[in-house]
N, C-alpha and C positions, 0 to 999 in steps of 0.2 A: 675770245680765247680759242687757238687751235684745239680741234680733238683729233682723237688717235684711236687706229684699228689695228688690230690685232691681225694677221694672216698666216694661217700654219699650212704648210705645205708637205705633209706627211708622205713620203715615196718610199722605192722598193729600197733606197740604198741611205737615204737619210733623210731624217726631219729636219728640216729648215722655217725656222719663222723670221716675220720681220715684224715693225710699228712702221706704218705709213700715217703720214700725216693729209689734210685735205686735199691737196693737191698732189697725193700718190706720191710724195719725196721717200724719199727709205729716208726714218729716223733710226733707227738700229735693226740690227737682225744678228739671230747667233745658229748654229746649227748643230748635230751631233748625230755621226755615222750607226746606221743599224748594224748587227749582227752575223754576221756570214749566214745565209740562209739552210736549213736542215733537210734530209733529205734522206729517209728511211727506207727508200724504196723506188724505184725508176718511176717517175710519174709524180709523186710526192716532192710538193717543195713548201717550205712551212718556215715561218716567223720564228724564231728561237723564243723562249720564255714567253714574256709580258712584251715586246722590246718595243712594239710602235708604243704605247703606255710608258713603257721608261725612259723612253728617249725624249717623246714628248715633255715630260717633269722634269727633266732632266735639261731641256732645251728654255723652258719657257723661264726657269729659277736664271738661267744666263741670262735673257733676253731683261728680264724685270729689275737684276742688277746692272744690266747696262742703260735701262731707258732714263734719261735725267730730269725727266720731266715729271707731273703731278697724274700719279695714277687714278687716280679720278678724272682726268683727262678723255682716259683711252672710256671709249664708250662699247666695247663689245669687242669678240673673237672671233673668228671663222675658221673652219677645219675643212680644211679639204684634204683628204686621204682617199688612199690607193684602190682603184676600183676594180672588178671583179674576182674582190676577194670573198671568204668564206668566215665568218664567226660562229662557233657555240661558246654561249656565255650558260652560265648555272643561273641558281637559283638569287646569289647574292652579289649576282653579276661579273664574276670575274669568270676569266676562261676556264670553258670547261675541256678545251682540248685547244693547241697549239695553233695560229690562226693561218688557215691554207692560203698562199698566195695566188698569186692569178697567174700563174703559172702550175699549179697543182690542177692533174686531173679532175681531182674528186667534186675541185670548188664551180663544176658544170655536172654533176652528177644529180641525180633525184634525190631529193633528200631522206635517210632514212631516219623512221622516228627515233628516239632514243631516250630513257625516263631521265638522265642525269642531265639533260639538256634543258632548259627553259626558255633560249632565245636562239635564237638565230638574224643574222643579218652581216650588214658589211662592218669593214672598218671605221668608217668616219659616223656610224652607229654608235659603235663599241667606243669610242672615244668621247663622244658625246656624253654619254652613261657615264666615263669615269668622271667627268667634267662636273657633272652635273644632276645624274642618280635619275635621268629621267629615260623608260625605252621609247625614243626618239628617233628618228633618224629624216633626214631629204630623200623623197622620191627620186630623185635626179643618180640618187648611185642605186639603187635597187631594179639590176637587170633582169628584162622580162625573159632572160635565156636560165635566171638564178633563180629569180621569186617570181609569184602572181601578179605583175607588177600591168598595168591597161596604162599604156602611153599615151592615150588618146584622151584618160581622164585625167592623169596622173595620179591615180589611187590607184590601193590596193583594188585585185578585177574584182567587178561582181557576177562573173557569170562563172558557177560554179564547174562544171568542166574542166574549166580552164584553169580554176582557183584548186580543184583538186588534185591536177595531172601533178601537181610538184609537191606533192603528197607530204606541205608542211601544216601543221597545226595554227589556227588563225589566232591563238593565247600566245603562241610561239612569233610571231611575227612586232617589228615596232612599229609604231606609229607614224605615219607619213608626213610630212610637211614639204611645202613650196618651199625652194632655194628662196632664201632673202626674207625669211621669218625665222620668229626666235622661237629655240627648243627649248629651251631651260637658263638658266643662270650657277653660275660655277659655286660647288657648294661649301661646304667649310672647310671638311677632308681635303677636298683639291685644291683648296685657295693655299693651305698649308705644304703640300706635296708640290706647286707649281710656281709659290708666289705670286700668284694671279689675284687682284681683289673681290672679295668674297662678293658674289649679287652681279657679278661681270653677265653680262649678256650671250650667248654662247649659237652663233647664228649658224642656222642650215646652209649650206652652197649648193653643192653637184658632186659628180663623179671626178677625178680625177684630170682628164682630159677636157672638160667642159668647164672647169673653174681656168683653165690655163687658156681656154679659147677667149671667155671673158675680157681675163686679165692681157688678154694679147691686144683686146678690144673688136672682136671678131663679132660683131652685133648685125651687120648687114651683108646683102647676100652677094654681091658683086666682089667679093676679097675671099682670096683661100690663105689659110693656114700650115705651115708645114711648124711638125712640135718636132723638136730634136731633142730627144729624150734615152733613157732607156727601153724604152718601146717609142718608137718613132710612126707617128702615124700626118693625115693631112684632112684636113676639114671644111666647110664650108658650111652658112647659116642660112637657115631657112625656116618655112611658117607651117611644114607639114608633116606629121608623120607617113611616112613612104613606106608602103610594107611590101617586101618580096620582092626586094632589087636583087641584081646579081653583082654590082660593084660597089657596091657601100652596107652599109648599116646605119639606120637611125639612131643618134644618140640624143636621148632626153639633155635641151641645153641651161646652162646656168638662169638663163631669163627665161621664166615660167609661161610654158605653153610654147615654149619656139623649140627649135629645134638644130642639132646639128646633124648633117652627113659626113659620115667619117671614111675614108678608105680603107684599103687593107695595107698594114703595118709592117713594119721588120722590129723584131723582136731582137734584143741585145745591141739595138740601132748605134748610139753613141759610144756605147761602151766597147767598140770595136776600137775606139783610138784611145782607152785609156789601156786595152788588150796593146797595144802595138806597142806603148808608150813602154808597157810593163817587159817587152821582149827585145828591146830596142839597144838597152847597153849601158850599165850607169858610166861607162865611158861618155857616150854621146850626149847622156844627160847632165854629167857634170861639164863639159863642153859648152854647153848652152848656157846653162847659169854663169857658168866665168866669163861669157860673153854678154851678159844681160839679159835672156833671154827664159821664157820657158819654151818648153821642148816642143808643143805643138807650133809656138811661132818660131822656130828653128826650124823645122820641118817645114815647114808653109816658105820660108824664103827659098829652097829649095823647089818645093810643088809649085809656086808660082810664078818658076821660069819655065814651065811646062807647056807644052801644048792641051787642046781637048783631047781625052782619051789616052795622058798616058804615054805615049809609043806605044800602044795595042796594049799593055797592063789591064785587065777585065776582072774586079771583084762581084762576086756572086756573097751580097751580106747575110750568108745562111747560118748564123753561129748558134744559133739557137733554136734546134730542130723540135716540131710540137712532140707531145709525147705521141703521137700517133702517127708522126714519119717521122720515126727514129733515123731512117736513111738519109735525111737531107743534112747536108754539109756546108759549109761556107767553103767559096775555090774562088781563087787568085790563077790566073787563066792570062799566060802571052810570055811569060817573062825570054827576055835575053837580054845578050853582056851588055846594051845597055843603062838598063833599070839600076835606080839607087833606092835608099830610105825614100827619097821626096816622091819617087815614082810612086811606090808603096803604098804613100801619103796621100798621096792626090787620089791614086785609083780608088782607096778607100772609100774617101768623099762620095767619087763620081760614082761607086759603083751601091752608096745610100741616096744619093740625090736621084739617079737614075731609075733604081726601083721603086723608089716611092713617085716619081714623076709620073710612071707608066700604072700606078695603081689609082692616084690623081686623075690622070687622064681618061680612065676608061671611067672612076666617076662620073666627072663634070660633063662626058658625052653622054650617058646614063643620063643624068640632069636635063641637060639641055642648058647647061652654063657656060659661061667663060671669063670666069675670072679677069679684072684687069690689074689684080695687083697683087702679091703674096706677102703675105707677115711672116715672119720667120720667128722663131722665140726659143728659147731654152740655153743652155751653155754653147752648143755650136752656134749658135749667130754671133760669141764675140769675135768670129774669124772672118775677116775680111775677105780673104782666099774661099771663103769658101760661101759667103754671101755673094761673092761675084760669080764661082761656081751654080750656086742654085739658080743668078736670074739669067743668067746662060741657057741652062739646059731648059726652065721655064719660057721666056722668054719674054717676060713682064716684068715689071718694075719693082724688088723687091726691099721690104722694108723693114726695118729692127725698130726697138722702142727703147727708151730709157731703161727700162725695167724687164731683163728677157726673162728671170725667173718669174714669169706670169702665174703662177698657182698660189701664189701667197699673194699677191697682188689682186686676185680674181677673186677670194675669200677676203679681201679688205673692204672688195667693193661691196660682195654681198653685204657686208657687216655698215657699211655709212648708208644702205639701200634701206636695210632692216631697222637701224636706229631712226630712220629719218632724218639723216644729215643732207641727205638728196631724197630728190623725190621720185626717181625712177633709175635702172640701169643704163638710160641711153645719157641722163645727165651725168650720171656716176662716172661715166667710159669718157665724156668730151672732160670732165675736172681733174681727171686722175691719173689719165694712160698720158704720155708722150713721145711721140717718134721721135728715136735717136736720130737718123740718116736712112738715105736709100741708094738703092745699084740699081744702076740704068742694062740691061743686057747689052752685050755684044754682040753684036746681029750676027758679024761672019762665025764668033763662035759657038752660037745659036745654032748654026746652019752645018757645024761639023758635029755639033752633040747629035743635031736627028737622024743625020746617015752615020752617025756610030750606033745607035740606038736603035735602027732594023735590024742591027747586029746583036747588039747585048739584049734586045729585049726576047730572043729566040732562045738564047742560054740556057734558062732553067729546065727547060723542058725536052733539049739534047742533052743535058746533063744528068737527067732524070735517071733512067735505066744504068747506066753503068753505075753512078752512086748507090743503087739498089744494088746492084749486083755488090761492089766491095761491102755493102754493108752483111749481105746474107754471109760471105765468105770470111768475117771477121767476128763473126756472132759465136 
């Protein structure tokens, strides 16, 4: 008899789960959009109500009336949710205040004590708990920048200095587990609120970006990662913790005691083209569907009569400035009479491929790597246009899989690792992932992205000062 995992994919804008079967086939999946996020104050960004909790319950009652199969089948669940977030839970575990996003100042702040508080930790914590009534949580989302977290042991630190500077209470903290071990079992309350079978196994992953590197099958160290996501970042795996780089950061990875390097991101990455989508015309969007079409491949037959670079079209993907340079902006940089939507289109792309290329790049030299292959994964790799874009400007061979929503896919794996359906991650990753296809680069227009790219990669930093300036004079 086949068995079945559970994979939840908790993110900023919605929870999506699936049932993957042995061999990683999607047997069903359903999803349901979070809450427009709240925002009390410049720097404050916060989860509305309960909403990763209700959507989850909400998601998983879909998922249990869609699966046709014998729920005694499915042998366990995995939670991967949104990482450098902020929880206070109470006494009785439910929130004790609106749970700060990773986008919220506060949630890189010292913590201050507070008596109506009882726990503190992340999300995929807090979800565990409702799951299951156990304070629990994976080392793998508990950042040493948030908690006392020794990456080197993966426990909580023991060298009190260091355990004290973050001035949380150790009653106040949950308990640690490796990714790929079980925290608890889903308890009566939740089997009722989720239709999940009561005694389900309810398995530890990682953080957010490290269950998606998994599920991409990002397990060895000669292949980088680009996640095209809501926060768009690029990765590479590796066997050490590196402390006090200037082009990465170490992120603790879904397989215990390895590690990933991550680069520097753009933040509101993807969601720049569903921005575009939304400003674009429901003229042009009803145009598209009476042609068959959705709007991004409408766009794209257009972009990809294009050359590299646009005709000079240059985006700078700054849509989303930290709270601590209010001044930066996202600028669209060249136009004349003859740009259209597709130019638009395409510079978008070029000008998220191109920033993250150059954040990439200064890693991997950092390293002392070079990559011979990229994986691509998330909703942008189902464009063609724009997979031949990335291994363009790359200029290695890159490659999509079966499966790009990898975060519920990577929380499947943990969960056949932890049940012992497999006996390790690297069998887990050869039974489960499959590559879709791959893009070969075009060399000559490999060779126009890097002399466009002494160009655009100068940008930000002539752009610097005058955006300072409009901003002080608009304040």
């Amino acid at each position: 008899m086949n068995k079945y995992f559970i994979g939840v994919d908790s993110g900023s804008q919605s929870t999506k789960v699936y049932i993957y079967d042995e061999e990683g086939r999607v047997v069903c999946g359903a999803s349901e959009p979070l809450k427009p996020m709240m925002s009390r104050k410049p720097g404050y960004v916060e989860h509305p109500g309960d909403d990763l909790w209700d959507s989850l319950k909400v998601v998983l009652k879909k998922l249990m009336k869609e699966f046709k199969g014998d729920p005694r089948d499915i042998v366990g669940i995995g939670i991967c949710s949104i990482r450098c977030c902020r929880v206070f839970m109470d006494k009785d575990g439910s929130l004790a205040e609106p749970i700060m996003s990773w986008m919220d100042v506060r949630a890189y702040e010292t913590y201050i004590d507070d008596s109506r508080i009882a726990y503190t930790g992340s999300t995929s914590g807090y979800l565990t708990f409702r799951l299951t009534g156990e304070i629990k949580d994976t080392v793998a989302n508990a950042y040493d920048w948030q908690f006392p977290t020794d990456l080197d042991t993966w426990e909580w630190s023991k060298d009190e200095a260091h355990f004290n500077k973050f001035n949380i209470p150790r009653e106040k903290l949950f308990e640690l587990q490796l990714p790929g071990t079980i925290l608890g079992f889903v308890n009566t309350q939740a089997a009722v609120e989720t239709g999940l079978p009561i005694g389900l196994p309810v398995v530890a992953t990682a953080n957010d970006k490290a269950v998606e590197a998994l599920g991409s099958g990002l397990i060895e160290p000669n292949v980088g990662l680009v996640s095209l996501g809501t926060y768009i970042t690029s990765m590479v795996f590796g066997d050490t913790n590196i402390k006090n780089s200037s082009n990465f950061f170490t992120n603790l990875s879904n397989v215990p005691y390895k590690y990933l390097y991550e680069s520097g991101g753009i933040r509101r990455g993807m969601w720049l083209i569903s921005w575009y989508k939304s400003i674009i015309g429901e003229e042009y969007a009803k145009k598209a569907e009476s042609e068959g079409f959705v709007v991004e491949d409408y766009l794209a037959r257009e972009a990809e009569l294009l050359n590299p670079g646009s005709d000079g079209l240059f985006t700078i993907p700054d849509w989303l400035a930290p709270a601590t340079q209010l001044y930066r902006k996202g600028v669209i940089l060249g136009f004349d009479e003859r740009h259209t939507r597709g130019h638009i289109y395409r510079s978008l792309l070029e000008g998220i491929a191109l920033t993250l290329k150059n954040s990439y790049s200064a890693m991997c030299e950092e390293l002392g790597k070079t990559p011979n292959k990229i994986i691509v994964s998330g909703g942008g790799s189902n464009s063609d246009l724009y997979m031949q874009i990335i291994a363009d400007i790359y200029g290695v061979r890159t490659v999509r899989n079966v499966v790009n929503g990898a975060a519920s896919l990577g929380a499947a794996i943990s969960v056949a690792v932890a049940t012992g359906i497999y006996p390790d991650y690297e069998t887990a990753v050869r039974k489960m992932i499959k590559q879709r296809d791959e893009f070969t680069p075009n060399m000559a227009n490999h060779d126009a992205y890097n002399r466009i790219n002494n160009i655009y990669r100068r940008l930000p930093s002539l752009l610097e000062a005058p955006l300072k300036e409009i901003y002080e004079a608009l304040k």
